[in-house]
mmCIF file of the N, C-alpha and C atoms, coordinates in Angstrom:
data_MODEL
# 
_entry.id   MODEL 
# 
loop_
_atom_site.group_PDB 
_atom_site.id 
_atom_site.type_symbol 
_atom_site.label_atom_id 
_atom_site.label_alt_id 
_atom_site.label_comp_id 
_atom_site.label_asym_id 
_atom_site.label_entity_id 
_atom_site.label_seq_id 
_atom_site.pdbx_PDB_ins_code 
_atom_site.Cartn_x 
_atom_site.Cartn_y 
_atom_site.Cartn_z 
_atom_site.occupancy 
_atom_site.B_iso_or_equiv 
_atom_site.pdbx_formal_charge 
_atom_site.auth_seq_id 
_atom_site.auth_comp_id 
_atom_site.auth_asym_id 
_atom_site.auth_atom_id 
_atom_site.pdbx_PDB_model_num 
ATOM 1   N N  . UNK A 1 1  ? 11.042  -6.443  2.220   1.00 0.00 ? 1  UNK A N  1 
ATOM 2   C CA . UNK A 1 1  ? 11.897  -7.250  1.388   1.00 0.00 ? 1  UNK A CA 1 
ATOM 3   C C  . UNK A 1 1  ? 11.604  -8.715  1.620   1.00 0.00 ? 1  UNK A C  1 
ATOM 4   N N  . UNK A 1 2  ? 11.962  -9.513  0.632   1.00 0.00 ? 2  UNK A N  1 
ATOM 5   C CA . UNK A 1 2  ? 11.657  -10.922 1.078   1.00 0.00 ? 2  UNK A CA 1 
ATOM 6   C C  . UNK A 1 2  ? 12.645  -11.853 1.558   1.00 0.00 ? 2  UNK A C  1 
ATOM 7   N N  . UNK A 1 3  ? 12.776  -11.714 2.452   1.00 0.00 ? 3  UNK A N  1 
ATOM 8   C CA . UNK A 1 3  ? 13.549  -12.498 4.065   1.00 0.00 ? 3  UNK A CA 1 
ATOM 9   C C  . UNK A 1 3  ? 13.499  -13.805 3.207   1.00 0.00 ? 3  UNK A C  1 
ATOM 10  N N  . UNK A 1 4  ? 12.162  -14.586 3.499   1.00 0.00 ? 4  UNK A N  1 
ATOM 11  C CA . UNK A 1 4  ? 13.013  -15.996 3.621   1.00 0.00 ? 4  UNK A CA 1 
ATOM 12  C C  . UNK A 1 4  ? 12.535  -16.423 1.587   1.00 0.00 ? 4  UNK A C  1 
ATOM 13  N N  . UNK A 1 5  ? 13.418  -16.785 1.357   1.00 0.00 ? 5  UNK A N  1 
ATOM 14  C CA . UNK A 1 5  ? 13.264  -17.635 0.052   1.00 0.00 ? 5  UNK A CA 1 
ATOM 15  C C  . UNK A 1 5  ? 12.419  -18.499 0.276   1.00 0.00 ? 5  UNK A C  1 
ATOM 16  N N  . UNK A 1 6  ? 12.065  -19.286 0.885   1.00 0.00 ? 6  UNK A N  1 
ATOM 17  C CA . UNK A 1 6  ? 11.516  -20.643 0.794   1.00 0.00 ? 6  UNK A CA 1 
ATOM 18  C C  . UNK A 1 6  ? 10.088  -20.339 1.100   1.00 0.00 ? 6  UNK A C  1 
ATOM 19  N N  . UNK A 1 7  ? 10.054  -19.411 1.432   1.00 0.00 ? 7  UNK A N  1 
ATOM 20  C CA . UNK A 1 7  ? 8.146   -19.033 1.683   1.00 0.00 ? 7  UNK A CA 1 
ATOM 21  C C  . UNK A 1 7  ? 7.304   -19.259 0.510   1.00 0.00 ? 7  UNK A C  1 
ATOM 22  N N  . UNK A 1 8  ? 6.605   -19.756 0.042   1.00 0.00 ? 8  UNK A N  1 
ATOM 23  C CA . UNK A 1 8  ? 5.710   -19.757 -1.358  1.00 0.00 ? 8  UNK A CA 1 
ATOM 24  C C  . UNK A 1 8  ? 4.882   -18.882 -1.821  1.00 0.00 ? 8  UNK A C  1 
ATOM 25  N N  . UNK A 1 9  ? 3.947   -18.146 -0.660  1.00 0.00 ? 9  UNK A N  1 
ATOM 26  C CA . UNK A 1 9  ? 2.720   -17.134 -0.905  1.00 0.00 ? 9  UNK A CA 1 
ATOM 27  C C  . UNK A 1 9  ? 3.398   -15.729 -0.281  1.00 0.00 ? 9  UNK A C  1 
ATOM 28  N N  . UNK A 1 10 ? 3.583   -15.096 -0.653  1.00 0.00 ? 10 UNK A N  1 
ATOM 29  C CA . UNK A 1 10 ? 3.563   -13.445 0.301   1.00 0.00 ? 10 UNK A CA 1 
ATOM 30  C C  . UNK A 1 10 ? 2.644   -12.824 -0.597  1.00 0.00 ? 10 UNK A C  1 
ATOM 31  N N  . UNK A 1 11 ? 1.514   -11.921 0.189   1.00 0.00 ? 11 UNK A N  1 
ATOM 32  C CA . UNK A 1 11 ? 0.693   -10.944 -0.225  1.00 0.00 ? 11 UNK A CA 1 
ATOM 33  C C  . UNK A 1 11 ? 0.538   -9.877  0.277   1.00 0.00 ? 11 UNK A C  1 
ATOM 34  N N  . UNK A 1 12 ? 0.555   -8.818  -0.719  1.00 0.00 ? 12 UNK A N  1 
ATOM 35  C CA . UNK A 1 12 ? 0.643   -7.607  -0.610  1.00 0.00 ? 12 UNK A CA 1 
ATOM 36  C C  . UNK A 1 12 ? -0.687  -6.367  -1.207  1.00 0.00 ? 12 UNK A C  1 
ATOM 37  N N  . UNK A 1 13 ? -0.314  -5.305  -0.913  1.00 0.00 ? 13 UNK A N  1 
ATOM 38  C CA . UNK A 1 13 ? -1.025  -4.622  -1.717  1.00 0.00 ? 13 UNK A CA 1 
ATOM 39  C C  . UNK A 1 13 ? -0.915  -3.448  -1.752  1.00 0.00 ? 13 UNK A C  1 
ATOM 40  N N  . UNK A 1 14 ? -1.605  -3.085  -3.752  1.00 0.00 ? 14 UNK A N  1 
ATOM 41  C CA . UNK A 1 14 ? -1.513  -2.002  -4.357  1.00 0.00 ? 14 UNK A CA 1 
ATOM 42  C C  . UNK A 1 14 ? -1.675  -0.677  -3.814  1.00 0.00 ? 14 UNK A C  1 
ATOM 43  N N  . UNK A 1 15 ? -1.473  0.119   -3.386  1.00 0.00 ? 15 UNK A N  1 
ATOM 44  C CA . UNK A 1 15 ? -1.221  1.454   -2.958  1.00 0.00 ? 15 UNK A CA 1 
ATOM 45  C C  . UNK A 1 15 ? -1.397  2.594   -3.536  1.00 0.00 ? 15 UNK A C  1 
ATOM 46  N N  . UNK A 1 16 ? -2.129  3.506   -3.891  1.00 0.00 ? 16 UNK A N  1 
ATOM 47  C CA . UNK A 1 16 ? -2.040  4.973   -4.303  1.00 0.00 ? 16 UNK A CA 1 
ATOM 48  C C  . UNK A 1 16 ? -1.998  5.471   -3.411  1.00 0.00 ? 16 UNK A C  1 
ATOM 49  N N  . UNK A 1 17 ? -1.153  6.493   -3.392  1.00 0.00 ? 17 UNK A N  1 
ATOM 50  C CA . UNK A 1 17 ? -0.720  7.847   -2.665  1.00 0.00 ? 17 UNK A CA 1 
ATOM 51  C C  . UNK A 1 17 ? -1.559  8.955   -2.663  1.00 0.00 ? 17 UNK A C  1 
ATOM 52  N N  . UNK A 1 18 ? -2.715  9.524   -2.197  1.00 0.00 ? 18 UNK A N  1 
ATOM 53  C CA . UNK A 1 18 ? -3.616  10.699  -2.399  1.00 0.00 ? 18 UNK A CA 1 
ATOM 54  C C  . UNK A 1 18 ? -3.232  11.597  -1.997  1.00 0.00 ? 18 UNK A C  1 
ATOM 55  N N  . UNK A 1 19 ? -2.761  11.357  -0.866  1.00 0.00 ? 19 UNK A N  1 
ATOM 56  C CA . UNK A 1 19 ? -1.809  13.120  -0.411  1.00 0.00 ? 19 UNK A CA 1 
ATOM 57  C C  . UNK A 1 19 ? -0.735  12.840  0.398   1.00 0.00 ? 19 UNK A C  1 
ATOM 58  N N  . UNK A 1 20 ? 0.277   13.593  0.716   1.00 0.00 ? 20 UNK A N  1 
ATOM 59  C CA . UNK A 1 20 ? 0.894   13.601  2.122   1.00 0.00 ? 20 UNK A CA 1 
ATOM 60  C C  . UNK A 1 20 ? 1.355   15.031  2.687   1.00 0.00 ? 20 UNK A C  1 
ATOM 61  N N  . UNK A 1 21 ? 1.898   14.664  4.234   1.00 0.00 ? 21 UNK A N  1 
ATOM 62  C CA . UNK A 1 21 ? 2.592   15.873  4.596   1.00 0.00 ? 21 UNK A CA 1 
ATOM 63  C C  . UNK A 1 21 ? 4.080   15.353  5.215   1.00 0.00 ? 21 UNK A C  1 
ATOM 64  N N  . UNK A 1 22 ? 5.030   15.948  4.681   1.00 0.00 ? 22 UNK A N  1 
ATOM 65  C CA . UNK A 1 22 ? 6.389   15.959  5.274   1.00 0.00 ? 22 UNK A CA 1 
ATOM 66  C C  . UNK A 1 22 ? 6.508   16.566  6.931   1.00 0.00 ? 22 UNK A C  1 
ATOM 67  N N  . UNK A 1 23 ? 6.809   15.822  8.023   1.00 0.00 ? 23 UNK A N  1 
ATOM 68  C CA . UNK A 1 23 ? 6.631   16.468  9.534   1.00 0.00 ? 23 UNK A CA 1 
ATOM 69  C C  . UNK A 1 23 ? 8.217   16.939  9.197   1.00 0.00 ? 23 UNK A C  1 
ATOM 70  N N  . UNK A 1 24 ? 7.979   18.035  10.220  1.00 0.00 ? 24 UNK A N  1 
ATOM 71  C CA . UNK A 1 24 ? 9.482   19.193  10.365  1.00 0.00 ? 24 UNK A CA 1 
ATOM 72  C C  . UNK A 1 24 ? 10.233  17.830  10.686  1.00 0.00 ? 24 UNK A C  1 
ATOM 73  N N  . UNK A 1 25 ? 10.234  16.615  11.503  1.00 0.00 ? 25 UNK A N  1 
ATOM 74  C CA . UNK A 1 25 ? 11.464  16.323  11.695  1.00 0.00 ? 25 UNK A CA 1 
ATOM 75  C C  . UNK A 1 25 ? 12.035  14.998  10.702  1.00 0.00 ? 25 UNK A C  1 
ATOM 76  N N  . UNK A 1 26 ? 11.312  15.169  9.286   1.00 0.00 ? 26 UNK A N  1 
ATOM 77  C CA . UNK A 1 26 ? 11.592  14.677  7.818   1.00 0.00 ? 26 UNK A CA 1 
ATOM 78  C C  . UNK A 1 26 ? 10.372  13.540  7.745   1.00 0.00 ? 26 UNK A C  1 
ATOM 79  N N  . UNK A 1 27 ? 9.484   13.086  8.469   1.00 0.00 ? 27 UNK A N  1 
ATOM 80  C CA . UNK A 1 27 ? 9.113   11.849  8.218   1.00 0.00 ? 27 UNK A CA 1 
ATOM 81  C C  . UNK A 1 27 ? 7.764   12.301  7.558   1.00 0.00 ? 27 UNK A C  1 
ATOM 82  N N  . UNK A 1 28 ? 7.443   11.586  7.063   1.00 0.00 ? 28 UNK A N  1 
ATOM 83  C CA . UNK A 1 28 ? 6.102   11.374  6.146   1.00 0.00 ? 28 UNK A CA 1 
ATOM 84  C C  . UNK A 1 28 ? 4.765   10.684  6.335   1.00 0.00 ? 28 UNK A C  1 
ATOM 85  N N  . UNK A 1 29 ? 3.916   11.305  6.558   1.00 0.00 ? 29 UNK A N  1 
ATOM 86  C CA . UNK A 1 29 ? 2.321   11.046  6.795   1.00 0.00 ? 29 UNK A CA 1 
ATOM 87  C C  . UNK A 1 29 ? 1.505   10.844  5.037   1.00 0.00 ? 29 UNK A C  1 
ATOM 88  N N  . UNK A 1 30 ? 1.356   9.702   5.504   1.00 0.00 ? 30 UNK A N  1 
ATOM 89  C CA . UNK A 1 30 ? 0.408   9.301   3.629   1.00 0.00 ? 30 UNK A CA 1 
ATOM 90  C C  . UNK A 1 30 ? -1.035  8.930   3.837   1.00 0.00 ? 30 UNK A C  1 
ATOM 91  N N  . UNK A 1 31 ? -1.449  9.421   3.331   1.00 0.00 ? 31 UNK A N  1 
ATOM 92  C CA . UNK A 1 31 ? -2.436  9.224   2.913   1.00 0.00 ? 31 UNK A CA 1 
ATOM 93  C C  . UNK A 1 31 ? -2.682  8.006   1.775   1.00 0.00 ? 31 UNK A C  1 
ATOM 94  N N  . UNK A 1 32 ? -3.401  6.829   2.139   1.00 0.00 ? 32 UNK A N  1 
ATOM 95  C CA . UNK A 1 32 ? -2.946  6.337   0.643   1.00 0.00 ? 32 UNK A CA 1 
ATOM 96  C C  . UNK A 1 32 ? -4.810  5.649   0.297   1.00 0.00 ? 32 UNK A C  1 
ATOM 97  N N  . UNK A 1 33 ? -5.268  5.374   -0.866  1.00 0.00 ? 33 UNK A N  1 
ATOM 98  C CA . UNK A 1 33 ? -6.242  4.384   -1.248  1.00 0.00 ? 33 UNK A CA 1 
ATOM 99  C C  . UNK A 1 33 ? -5.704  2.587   -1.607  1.00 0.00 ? 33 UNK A C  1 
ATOM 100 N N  . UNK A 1 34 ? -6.531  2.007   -1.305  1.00 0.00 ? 34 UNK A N  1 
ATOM 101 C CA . UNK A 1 34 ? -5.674  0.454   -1.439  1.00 0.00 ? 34 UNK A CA 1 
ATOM 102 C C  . UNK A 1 34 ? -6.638  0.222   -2.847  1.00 0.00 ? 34 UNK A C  1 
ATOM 103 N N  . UNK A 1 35 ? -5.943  -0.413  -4.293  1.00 0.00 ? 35 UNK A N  1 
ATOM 104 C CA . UNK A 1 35 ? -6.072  -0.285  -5.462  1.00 0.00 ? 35 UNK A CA 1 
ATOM 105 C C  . UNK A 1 35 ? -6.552  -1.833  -5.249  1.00 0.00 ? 35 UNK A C  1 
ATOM 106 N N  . UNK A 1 36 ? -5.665  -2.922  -5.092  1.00 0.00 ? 36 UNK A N  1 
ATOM 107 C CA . UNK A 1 36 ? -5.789  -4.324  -5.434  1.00 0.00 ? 36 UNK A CA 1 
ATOM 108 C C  . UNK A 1 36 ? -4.972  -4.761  -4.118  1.00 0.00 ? 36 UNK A C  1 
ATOM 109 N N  . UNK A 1 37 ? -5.548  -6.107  -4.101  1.00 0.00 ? 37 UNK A N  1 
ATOM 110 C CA . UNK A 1 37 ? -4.423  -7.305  -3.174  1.00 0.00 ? 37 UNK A CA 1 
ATOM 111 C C  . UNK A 1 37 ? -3.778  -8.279  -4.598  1.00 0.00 ? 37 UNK A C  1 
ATOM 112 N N  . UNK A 1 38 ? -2.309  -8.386  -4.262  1.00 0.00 ? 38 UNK A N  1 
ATOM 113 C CA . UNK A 1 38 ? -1.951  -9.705  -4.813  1.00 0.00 ? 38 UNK A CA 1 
ATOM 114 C C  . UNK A 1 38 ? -0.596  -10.603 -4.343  1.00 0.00 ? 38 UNK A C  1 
ATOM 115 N N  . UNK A 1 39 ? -0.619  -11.434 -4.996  1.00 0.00 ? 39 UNK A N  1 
ATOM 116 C CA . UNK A 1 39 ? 0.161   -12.437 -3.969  1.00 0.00 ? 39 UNK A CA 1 
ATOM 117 C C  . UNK A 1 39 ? 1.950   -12.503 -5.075  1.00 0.00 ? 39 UNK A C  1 
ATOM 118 N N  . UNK A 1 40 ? 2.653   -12.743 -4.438  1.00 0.00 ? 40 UNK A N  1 
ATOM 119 C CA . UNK A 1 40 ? 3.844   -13.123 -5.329  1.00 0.00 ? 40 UNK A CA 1 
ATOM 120 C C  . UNK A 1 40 ? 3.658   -14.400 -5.914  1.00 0.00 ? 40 UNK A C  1 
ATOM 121 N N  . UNK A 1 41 ? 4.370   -14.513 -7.542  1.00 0.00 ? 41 UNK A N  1 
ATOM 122 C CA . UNK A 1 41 ? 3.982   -15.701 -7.845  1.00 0.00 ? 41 UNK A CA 1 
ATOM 123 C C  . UNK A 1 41 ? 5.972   -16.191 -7.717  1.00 0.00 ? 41 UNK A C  1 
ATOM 124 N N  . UNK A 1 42 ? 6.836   -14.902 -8.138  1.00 0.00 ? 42 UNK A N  1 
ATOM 125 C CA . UNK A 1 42 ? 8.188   -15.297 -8.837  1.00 0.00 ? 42 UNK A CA 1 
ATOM 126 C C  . UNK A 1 42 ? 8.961   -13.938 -8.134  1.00 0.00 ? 42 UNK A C  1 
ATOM 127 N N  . UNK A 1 43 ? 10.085  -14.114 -7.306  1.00 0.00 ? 43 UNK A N  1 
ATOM 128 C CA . UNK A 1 43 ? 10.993  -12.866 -7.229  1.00 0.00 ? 43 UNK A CA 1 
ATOM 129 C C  . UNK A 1 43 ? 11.926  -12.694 -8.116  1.00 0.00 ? 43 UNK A C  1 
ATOM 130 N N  . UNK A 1 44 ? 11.798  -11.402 -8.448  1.00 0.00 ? 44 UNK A N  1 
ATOM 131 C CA . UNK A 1 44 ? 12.986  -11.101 -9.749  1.00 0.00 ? 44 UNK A CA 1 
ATOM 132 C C  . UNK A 1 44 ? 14.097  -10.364 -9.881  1.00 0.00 ? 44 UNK A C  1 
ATOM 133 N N  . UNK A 1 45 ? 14.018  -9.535  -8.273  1.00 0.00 ? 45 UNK A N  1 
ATOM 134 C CA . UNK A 1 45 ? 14.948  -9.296  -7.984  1.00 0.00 ? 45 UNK A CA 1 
ATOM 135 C C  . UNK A 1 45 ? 14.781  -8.858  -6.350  1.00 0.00 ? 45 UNK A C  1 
ATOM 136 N N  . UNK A 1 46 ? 15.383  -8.905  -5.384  1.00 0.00 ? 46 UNK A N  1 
ATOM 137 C CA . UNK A 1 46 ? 15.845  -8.643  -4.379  1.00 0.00 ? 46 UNK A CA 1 
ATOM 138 C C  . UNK A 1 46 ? 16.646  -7.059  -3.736  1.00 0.00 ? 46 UNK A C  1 
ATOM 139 N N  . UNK A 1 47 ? 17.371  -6.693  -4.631  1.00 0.00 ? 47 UNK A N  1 
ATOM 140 C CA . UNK A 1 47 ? 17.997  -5.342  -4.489  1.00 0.00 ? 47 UNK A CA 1 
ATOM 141 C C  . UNK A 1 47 ? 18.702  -4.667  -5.410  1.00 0.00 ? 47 UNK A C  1 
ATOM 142 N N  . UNK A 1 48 ? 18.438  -3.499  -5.726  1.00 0.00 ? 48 UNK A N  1 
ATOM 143 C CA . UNK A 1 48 ? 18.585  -2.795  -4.164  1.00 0.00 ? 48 UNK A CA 1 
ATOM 144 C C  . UNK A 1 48 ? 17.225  -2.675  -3.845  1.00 0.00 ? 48 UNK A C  1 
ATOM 145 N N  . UNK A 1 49 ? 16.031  -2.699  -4.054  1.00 0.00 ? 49 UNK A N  1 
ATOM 146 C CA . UNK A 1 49 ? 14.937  -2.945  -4.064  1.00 0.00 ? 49 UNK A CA 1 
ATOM 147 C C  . UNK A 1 49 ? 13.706  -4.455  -4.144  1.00 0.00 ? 49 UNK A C  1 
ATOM 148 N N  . UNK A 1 50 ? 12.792  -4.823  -4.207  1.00 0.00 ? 50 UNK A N  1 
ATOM 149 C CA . UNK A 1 50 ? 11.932  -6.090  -4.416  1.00 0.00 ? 50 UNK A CA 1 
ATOM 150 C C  . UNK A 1 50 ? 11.517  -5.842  -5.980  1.00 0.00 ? 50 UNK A C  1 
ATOM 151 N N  . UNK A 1 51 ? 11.200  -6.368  -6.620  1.00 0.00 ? 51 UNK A N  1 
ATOM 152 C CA . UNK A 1 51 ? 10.566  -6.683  -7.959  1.00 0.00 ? 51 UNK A CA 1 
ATOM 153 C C  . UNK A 1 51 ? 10.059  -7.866  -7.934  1.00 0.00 ? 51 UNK A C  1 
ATOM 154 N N  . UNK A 1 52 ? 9.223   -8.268  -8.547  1.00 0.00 ? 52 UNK A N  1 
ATOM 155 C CA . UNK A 1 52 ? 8.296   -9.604  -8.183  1.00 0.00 ? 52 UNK A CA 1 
ATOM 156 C C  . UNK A 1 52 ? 7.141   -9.912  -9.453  1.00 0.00 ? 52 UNK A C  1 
ATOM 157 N N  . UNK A 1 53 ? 7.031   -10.836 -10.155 1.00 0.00 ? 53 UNK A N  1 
ATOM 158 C CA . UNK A 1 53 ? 5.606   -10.928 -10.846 1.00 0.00 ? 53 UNK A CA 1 
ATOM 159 C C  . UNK A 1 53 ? 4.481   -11.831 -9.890  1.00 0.00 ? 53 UNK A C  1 
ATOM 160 N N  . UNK A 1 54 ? 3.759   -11.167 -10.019 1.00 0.00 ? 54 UNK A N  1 
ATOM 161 C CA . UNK A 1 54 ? 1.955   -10.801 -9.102  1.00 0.00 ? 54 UNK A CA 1 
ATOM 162 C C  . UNK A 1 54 ? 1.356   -11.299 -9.715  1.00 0.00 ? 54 UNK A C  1 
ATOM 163 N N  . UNK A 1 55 ? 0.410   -12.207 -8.908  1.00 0.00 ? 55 UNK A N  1 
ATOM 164 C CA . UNK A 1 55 ? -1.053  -12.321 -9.836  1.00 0.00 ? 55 UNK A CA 1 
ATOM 165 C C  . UNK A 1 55 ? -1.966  -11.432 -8.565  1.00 0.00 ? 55 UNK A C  1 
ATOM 166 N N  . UNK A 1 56 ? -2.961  -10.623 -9.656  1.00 0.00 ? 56 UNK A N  1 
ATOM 167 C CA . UNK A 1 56 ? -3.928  -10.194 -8.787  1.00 0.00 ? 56 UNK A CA 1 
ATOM 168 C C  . UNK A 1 56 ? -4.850  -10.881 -8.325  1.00 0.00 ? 56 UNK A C  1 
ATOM 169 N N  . UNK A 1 57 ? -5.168  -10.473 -7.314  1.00 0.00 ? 57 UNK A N  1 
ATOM 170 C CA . UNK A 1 57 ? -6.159  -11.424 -6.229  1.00 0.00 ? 57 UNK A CA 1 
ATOM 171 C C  . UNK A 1 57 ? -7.910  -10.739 -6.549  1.00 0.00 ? 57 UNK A C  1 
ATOM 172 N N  . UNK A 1 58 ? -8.924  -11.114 -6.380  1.00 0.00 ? 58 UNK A N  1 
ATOM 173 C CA . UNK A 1 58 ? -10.579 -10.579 -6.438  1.00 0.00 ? 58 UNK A CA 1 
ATOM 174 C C  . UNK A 1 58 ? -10.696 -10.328 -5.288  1.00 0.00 ? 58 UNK A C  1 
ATOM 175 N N  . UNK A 1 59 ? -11.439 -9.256  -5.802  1.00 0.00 ? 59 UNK A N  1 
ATOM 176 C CA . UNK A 1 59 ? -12.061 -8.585  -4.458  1.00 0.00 ? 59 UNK A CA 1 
ATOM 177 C C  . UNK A 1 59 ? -13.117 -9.318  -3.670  1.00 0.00 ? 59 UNK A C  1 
ATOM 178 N N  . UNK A 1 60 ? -13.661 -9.679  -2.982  1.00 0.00 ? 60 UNK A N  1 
ATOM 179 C CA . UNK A 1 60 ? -15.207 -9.951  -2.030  1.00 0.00 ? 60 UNK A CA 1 
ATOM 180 C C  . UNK A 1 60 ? -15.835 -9.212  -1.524  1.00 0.00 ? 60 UNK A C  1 
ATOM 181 N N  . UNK A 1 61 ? -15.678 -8.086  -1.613  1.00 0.00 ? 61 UNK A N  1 
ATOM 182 C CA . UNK A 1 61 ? -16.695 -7.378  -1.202  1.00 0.00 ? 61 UNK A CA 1 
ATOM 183 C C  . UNK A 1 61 ? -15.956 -6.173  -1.683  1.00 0.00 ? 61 UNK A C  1 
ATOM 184 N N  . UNK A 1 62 ? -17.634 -5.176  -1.804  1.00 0.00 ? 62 UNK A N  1 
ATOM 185 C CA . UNK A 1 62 ? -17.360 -3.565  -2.872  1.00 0.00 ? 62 UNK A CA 1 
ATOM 186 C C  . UNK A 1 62 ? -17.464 -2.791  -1.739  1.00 0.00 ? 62 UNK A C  1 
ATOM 187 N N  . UNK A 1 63 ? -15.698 -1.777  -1.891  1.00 0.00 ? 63 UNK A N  1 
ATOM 188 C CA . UNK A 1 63 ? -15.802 -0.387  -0.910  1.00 0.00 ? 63 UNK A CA 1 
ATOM 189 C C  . UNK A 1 63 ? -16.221 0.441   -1.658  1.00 0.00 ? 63 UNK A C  1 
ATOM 190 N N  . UNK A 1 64 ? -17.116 1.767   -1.320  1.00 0.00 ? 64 UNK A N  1 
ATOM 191 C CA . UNK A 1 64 ? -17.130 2.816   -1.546  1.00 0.00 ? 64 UNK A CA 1 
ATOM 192 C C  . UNK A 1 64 ? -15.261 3.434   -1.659  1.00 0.00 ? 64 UNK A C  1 
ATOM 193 N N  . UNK A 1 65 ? -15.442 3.853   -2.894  1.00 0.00 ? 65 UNK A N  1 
ATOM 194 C CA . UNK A 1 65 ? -13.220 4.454   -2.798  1.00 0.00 ? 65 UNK A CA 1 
ATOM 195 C C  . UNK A 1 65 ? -13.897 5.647   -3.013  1.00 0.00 ? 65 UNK A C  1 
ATOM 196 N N  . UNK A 1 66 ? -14.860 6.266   -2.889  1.00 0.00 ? 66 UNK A N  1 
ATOM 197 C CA . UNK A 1 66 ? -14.624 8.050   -3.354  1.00 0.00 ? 66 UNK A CA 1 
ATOM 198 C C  . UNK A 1 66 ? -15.814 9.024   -2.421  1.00 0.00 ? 66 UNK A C  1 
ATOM 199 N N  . UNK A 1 67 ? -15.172 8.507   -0.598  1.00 0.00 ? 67 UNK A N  1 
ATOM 200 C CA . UNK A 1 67 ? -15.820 9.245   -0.486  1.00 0.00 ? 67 UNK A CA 1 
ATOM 201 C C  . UNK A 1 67 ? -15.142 10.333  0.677   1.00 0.00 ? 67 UNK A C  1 
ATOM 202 N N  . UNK A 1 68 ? -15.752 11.731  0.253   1.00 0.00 ? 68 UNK A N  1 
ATOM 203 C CA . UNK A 1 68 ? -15.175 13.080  0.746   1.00 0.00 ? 68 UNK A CA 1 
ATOM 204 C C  . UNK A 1 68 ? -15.309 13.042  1.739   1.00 0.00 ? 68 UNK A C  1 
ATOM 205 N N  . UNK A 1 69 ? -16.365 12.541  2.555   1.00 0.00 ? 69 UNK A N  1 
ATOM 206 C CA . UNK A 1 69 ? -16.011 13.053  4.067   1.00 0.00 ? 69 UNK A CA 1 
ATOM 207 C C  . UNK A 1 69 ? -14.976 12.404  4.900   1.00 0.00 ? 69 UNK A C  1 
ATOM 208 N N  . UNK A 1 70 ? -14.716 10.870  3.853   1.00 0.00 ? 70 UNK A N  1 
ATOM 209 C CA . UNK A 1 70 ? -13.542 9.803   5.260   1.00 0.00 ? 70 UNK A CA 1 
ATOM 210 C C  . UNK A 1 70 ? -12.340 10.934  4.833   1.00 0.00 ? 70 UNK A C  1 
ATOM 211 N N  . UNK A 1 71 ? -12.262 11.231  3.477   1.00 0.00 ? 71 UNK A N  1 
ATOM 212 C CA . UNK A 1 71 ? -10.837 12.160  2.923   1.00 0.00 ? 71 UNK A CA 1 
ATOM 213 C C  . UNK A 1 71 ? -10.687 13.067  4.010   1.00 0.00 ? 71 UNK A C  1 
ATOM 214 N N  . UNK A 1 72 ? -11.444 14.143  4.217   1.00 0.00 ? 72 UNK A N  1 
ATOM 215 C CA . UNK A 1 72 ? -11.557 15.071  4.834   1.00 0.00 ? 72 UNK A CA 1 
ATOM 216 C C  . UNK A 1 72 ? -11.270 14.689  6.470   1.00 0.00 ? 72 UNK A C  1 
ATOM 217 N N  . UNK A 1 73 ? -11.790 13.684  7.040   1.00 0.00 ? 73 UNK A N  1 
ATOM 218 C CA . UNK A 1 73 ? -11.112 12.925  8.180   1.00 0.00 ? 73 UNK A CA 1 
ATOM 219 C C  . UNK A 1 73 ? -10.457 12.730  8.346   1.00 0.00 ? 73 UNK A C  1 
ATOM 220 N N  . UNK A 1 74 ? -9.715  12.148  7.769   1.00 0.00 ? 74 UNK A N  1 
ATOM 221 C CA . UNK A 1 74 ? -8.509  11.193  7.230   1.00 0.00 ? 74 UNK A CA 1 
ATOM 222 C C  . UNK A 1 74 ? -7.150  12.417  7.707   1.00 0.00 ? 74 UNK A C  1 
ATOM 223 N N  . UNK A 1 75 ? -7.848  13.104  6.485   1.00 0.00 ? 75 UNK A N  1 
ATOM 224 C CA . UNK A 1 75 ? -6.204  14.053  6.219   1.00 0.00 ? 75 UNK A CA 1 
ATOM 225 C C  . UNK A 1 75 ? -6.401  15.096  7.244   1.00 0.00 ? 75 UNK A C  1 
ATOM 226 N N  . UNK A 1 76 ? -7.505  15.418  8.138   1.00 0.00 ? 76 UNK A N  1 
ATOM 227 C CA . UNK A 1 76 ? -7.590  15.798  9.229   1.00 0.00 ? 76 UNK A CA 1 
ATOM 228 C C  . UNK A 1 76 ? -6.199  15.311  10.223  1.00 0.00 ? 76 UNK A C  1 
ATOM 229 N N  . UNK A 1 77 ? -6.705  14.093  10.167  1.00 0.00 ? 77 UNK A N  1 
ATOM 230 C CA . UNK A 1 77 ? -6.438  13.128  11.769  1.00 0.00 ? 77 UNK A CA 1 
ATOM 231 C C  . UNK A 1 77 ? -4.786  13.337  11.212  1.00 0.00 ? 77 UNK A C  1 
ATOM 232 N N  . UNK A 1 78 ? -4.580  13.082  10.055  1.00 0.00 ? 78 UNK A N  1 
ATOM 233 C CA . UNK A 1 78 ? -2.998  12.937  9.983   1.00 0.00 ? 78 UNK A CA 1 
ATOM 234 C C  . UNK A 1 78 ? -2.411  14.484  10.293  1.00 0.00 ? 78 UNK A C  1 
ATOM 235 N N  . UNK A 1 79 ? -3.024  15.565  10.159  1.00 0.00 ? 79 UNK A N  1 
ATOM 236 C CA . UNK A 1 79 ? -1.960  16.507  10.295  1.00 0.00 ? 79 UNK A CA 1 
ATOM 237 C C  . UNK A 1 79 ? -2.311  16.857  11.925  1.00 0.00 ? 79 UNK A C  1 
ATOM 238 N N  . UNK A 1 80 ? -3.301  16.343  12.724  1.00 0.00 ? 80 UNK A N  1 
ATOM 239 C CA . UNK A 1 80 ? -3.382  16.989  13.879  1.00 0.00 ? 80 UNK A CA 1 
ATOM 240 C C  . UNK A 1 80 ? -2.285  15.882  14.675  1.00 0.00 ? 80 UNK A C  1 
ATOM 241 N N  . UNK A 1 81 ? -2.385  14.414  14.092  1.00 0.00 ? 81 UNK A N  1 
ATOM 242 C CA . UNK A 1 81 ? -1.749  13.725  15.623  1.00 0.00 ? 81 UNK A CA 1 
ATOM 243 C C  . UNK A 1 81 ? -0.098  13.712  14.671  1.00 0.00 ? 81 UNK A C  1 
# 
């Protein structure tokens, strides 16, 4: 949430969800891909939630996003630890 008003820049970023698992004692392991970075330009609302208009930020450098074996790691490591 955004604490202080008077801050000018907060940056964040875009999120997809690729998988998860619910642990028996309710909490949630995500898996996620990062889509974009962008920065707040305007808050529009505060609660009960954040809402905000964004400008998107450029990338500098190109990830590979589609590859099977980090997946397969990945969603490994989350259900063993």
């Amino acid at each position: 949430r955004f604490q202080e008003p008077e801050r000018s820049a907060v940056v964040g970023t875009l999120m997809q969800i690729s998988d998860y698992r619910r642990l028996t004692d309710g909490r949630l392991v995500l898996l996620t891909q990062v889509l974009e970075r962008f920065v707040v330009q305007t808050v529009v609302q505060e609660f009960p939630y954040s809402v905000a208009h964004v400008q998107i930020l450029p990338d500098t450098e190109e990830v590979p996003t589609s590859d099977e074996n980090f997946c397969k790691i990945a969603r490994a490591a989350a259900i063993c630890n």
